[in-house]
C-alpha positions in Angstrom: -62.8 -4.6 -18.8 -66.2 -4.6 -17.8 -67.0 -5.2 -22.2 -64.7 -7.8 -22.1 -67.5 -10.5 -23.0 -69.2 -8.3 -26.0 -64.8 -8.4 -27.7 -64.0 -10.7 -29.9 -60.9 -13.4 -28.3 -58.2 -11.3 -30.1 -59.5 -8.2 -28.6 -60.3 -9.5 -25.2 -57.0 -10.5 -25.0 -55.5 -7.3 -26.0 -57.3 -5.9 -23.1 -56.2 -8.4 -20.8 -52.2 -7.4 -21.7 -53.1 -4.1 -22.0 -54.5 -4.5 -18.3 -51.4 -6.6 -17.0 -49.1 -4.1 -18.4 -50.9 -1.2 -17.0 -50.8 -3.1 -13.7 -47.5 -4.8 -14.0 -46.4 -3.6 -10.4 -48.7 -5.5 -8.9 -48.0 -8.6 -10.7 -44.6 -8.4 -9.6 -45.1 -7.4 -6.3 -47.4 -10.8 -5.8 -44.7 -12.6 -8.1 -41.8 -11.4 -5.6 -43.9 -11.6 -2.0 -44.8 -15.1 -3.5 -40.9 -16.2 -4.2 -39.9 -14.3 -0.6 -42.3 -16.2 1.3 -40.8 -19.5 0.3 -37.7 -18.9 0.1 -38.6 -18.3 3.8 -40.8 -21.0 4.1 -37.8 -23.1 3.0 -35.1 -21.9 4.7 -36.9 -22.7 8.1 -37.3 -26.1 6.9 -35.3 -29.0 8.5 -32.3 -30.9 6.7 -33.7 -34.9 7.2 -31.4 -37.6 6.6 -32.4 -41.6 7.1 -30.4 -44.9 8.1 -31.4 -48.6 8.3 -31.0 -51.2 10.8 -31.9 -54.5 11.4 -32.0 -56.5 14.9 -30.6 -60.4 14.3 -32.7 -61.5 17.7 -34.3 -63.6 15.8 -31.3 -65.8 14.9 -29.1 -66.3 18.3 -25.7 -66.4 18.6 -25.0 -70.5 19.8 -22.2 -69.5 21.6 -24.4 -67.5 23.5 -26.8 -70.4 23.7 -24.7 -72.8 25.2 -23.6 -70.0 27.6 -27.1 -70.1 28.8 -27.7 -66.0 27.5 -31.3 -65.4 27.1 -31.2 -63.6 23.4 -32.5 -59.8 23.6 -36.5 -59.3 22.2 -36.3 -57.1 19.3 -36.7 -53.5 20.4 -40.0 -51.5 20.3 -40.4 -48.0 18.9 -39.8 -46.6 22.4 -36.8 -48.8 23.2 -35.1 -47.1 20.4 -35.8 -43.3 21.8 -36.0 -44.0 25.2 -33.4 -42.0 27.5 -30.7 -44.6 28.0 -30.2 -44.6 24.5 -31.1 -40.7 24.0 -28.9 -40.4 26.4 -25.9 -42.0 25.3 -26.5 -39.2 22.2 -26.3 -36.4 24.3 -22.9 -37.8 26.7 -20.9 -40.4 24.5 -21.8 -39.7 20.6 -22.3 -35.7 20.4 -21.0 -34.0 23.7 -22.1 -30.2 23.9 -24.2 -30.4 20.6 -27.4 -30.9 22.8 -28.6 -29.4 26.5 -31.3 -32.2 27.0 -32.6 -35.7 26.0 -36.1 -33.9 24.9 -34.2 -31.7 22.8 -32.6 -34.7 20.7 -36.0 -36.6 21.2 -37.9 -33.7 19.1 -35.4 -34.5 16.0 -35.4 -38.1 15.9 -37.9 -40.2 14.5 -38.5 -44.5 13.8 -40.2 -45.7 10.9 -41.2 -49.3 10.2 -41.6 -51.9 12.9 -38.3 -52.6 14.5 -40.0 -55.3 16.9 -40.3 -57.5 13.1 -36.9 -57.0 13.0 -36.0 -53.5 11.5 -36.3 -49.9 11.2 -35.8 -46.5 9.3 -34.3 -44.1 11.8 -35.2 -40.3 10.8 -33.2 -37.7 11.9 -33.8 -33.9 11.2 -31.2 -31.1 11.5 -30.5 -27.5 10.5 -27.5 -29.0 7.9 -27.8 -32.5 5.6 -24.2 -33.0 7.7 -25.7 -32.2 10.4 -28.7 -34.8 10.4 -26.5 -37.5 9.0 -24.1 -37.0 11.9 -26.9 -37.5 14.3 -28.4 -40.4 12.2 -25.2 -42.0 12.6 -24.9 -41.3 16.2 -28.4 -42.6 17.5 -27.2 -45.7 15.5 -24.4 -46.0 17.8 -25.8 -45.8 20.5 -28.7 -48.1 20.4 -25.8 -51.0 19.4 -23.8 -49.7 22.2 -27.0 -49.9 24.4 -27.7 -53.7 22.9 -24.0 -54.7 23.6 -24.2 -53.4 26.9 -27.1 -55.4 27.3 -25.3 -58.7 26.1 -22.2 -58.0 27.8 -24.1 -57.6 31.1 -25.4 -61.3 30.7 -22.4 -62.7 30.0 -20.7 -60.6 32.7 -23.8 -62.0 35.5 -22.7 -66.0 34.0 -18.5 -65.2 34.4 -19.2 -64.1 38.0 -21.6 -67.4 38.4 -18.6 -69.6 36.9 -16.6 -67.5 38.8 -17.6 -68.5 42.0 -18.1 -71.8 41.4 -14.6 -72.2 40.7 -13.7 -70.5 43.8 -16.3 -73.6 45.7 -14.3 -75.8 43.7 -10.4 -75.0 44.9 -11.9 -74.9 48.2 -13.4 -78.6 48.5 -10.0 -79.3 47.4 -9.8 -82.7 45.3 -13.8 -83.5 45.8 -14.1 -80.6 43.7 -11.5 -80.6 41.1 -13.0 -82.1 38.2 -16.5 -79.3 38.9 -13.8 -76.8 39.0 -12.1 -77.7 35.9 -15.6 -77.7 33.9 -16.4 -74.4 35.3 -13.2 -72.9 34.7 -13.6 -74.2 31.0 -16.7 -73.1 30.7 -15.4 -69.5 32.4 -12.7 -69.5 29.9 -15.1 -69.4 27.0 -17.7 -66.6 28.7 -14.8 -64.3 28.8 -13.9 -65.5 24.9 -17.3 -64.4 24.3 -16.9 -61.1 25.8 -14.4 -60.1 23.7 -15.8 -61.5 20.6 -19.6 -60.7 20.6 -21.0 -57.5 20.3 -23.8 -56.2 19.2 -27.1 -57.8 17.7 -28.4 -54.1 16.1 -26.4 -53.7 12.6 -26.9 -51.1 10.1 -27.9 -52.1 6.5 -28.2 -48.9 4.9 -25.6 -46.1 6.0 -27.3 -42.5 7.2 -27.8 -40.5 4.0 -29.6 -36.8 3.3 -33.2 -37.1 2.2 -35.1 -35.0 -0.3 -37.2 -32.8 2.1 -40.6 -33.6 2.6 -42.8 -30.2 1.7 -39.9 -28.2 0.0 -41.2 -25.7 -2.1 -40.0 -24.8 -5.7 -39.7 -21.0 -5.6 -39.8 -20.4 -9.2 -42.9 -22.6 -9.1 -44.1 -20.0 -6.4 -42.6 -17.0 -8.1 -44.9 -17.9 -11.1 -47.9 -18.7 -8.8 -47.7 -15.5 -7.2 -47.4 -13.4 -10.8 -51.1 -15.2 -11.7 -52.5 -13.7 -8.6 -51.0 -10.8 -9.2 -53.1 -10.9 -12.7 -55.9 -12.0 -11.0 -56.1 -9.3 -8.5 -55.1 -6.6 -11.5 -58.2 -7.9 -13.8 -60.1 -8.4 -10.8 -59.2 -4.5 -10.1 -60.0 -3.6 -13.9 -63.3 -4.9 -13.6 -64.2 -3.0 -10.6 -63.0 0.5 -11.8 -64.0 -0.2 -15.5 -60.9 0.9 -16.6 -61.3 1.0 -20.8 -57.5 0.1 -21.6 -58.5 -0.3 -25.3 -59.5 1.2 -28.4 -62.1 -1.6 -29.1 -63.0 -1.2 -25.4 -63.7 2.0 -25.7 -66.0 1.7 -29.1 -67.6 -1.0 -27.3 -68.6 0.9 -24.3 -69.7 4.1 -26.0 -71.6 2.4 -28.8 -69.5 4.3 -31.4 -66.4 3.5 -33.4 -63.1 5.1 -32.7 -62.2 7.5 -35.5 -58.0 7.4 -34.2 -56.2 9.5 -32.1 -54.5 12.6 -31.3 -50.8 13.0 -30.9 -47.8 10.5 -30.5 -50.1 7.6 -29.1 -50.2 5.0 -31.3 -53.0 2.5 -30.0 -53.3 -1.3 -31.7 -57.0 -0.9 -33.0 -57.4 3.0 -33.3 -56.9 3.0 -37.0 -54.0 3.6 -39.0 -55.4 7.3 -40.3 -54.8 10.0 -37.7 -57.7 11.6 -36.1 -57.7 14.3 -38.3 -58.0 13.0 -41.2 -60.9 10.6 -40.3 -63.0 13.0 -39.3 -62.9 15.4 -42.6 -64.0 12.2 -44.2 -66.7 12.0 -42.5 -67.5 15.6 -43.0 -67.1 15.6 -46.2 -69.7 12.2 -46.2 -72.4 14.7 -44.9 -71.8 17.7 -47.1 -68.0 19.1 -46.5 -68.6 22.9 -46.0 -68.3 24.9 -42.9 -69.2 22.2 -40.1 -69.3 22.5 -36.5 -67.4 19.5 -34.5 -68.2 19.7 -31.3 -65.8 17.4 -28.9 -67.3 16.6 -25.1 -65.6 14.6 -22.6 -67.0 11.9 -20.4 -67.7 11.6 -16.8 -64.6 12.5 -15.0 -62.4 13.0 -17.5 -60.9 16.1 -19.0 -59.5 15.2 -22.4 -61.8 17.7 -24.4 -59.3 20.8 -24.4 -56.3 18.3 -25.3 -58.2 16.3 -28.2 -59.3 19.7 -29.5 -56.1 21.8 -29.2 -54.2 18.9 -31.3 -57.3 18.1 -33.9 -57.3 21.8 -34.8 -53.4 22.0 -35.2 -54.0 18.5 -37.8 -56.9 20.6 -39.7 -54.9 23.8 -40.0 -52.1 22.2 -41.5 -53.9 20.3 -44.1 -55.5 23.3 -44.9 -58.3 23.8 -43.2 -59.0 27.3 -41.6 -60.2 26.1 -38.0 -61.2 28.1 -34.9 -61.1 26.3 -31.8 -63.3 27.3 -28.7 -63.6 26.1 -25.6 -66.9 25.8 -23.8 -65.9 28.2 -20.7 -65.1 31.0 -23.0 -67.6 30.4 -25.3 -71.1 31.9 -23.5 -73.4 28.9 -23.8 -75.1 27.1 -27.6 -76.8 30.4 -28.6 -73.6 31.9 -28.4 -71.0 29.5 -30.4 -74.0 29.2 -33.0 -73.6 33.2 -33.8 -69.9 33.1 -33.2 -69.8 30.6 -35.9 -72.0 32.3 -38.0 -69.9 35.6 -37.7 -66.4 34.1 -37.9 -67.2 31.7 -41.0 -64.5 29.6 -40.2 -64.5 26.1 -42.4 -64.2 24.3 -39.5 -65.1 25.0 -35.8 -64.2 22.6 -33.0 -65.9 23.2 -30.0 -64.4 21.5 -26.7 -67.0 21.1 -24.3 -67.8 19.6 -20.7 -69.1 16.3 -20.2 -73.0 16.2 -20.6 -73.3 15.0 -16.8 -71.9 18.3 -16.1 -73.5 20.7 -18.6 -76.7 19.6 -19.6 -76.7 22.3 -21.6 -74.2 20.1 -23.9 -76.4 18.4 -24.7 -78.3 20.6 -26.7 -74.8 21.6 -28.9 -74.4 18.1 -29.6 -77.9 18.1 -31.5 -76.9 21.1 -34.0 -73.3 19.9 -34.2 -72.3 18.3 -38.1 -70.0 15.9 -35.9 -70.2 15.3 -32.8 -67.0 13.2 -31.1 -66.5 11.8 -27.4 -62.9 12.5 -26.6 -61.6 9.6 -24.7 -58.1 8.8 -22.7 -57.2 5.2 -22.7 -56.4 4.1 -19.2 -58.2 6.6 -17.4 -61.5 6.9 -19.1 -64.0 4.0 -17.6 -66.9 1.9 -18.4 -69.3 4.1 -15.9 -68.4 7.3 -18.2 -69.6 5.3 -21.3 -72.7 4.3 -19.3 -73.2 8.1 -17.9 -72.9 9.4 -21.0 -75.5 6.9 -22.8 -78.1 7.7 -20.4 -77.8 11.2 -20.9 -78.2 10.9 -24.6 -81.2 8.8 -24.3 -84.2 9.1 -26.4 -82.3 11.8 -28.5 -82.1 11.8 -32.6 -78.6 12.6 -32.6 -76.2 10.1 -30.8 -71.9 10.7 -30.7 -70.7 10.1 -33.7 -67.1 8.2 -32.8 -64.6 8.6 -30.3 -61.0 10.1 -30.6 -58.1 8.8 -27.9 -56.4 11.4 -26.5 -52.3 11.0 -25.8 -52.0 7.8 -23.4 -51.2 9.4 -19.6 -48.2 8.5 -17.7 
């Protein structure tokens, strides 16, 4: 990942799949924590639900008028949660749903200005029943509480009238016409009282609204998969893990000749190893040639590249001996042993040059000399190790072979 800018766009995104597959766990994990935390997040949301009123102060009742009853002010915000109409919530409309006026008081909210003559009445709850219920309810019981109010007036006039009449009766015939207009006018109060009622109306019933803030968890599932991929390229780049074959030809300078095996790698070629490298042997001579195969820093794929390149060479043919750099007794010695053996072909799998200085000095004398590479686990830092140790030499690594992709 860390050659990512020096692919072309096809390539680079090769990598970039190549580097969300190899990482896919932790794409889903941030795709899943993602999707958890909001289905969380919503759960411990409130239902809401919102209902309308209106206040017809503004156009009194003439019966009330004549009656001499002062019409109510419209009601201010705190009028309409204050604890007599709270109250009334938590004894008359809902008995044993709440312990407390605060408690209701937290869920219930006014919008607009009632004192111009309306209001939006916000309830929240655990339910959309639930908060329509109480919507309802708290309309109630502010008309209740404005009823009352009217009732109370006319109630304080027919005990006036009341006693007037009673003055009346007892002046006796001086009073008979004052107590026939006040028992008229009594007759009508108590008309009024079981006619009139209460000045707060609702114009829009209590209804569920769409939550304010609820979160779309497939919105979030797919939010939290892109950080996932961020956080896996973001990883990528900071180990300089080489997850293709044209990031690996880009790192080590050289071209990828194929691979060894049952991979099968987009980019590697469509020629096994094998037979890519006896054409290139046979480009600088054919013959017996010495192919010597190194690692890089870190890795260990040397012994398995070689074991499976000699196995393709023997059986097109080719008498091979393989030899392994630990067994082998240093350059002076593989150089005789070759000389003695006459083998057509002899692969030599040795340590990485970091290691075994000493490898670097094969490498020189070798026909072919190939940088055995495992996609995945090979990095960018074991290109760059590798380059620096082969500085200001004449003979460079010829190409690259993938070895089989790791589990």
């Amino acid at each position: 990942m860390p050659t990512i800018a020096a692919l072309s766009p096809r390539e680079g995104l090769q990598a970039v799949v190549a580097t969300i597959r190899a990482r896919a766990r932790i794409v889903v994990t941030f795709g899943l924590l993602a999707a958890l935390a909001t289905i969380v997040v919503n759960a411990s949301m409130s239902e809401r639900a919102t209902l309308t009123m209106a206040f017809e102060s503004n156009a009194p009742n003439s019966t009330l008028v004549s009656l001499g009853v002062v019409a109510l002010p419209n009601p201010s915000v705190a009028t309409l949660v204050s604890d007599g109409v709270l109250g009334r919530i938590l004894v008359d409309q809902l008995p044993g749903r709440f312990e407390t006026v605060e408690q209701v008081r937290e869920l219930v909210s006014v919008e607009g200005e009632p004192a111009k003559g309306a209001a939006v009445l916000t309830t929240q709850s655990d339910s959309p029943e639930d908060a329509v219920r109480l919507a309802a309810a708290w309309a109630n019981a502010i008309s209740l509480n404005r009823r009352d109010v009217i009732q109370a007036q006319l109630q304080a006039v027919a005990d006036s009238l009341s006693a007037e009449v009673r003055t009346a009766r007892r002046r006796g015939r001086r009073g008979r016409e004052a107590g026939r207009l006040a028992l008229a006018r009594l007759g009508r109060v108590q008309a009024a009282q079981q006619t009139i009622g209460s000045d707060a109306v609702v114009t829009r019933a209590a209804s569920p609204s769409v939550r304010a803030g609820h979160l779309n968890e497939l919105v979030f599932l797919l939010g939290g998969c892109l950080a996932g991929v961020l956080v896996a390229l973001a990883r990528d780049l900071w180990e300089g893990r080489l997850r293709t074959a044209a990031a690996v030809r880009v790192a080590f300078g050289a071209p990828v000749l194929g691979s060894v095996g049952s991979s099968n790698y987009a980019g590697a070629g469509a020629l096994p190893a094998a037979a890519v490298v006896e054409a290139r042997l046979a480009a600088v001579g054919g013959g017996r040639a010495l192919v010597v195969i190194t690692g890089t820093h870190g890795a260990d794929e040397p012994a398995e590249v070689g074991r499976q390149l000699a196995v393709d060479m023997r059986e097109a043919g080719r008498q091979t001996e393989l030899l392994l750099w630990s067994q082998a007794g240093g350059t002076e010695a593989i150089v005789a042993r070759r000389e003695r053996v006459r083998a057509e072909r002899t692969l030599v799998c040795a340590p990485p040059p970091t290691r075994v200085p000493e490898v670097l000095a094969l490498g020189q004398r070798a026909d072919l000399w190939l940088v055995a590479a495992s996609l995945h686990r090979t990095r960018s830092q074991d290109a760059a190790a590798l380059e620096a140790g082969v500085e200001g030499l004449p003979h460079h690594p010829d190409g690259g072979v993938l070895s089989a992709e790791p589990s």
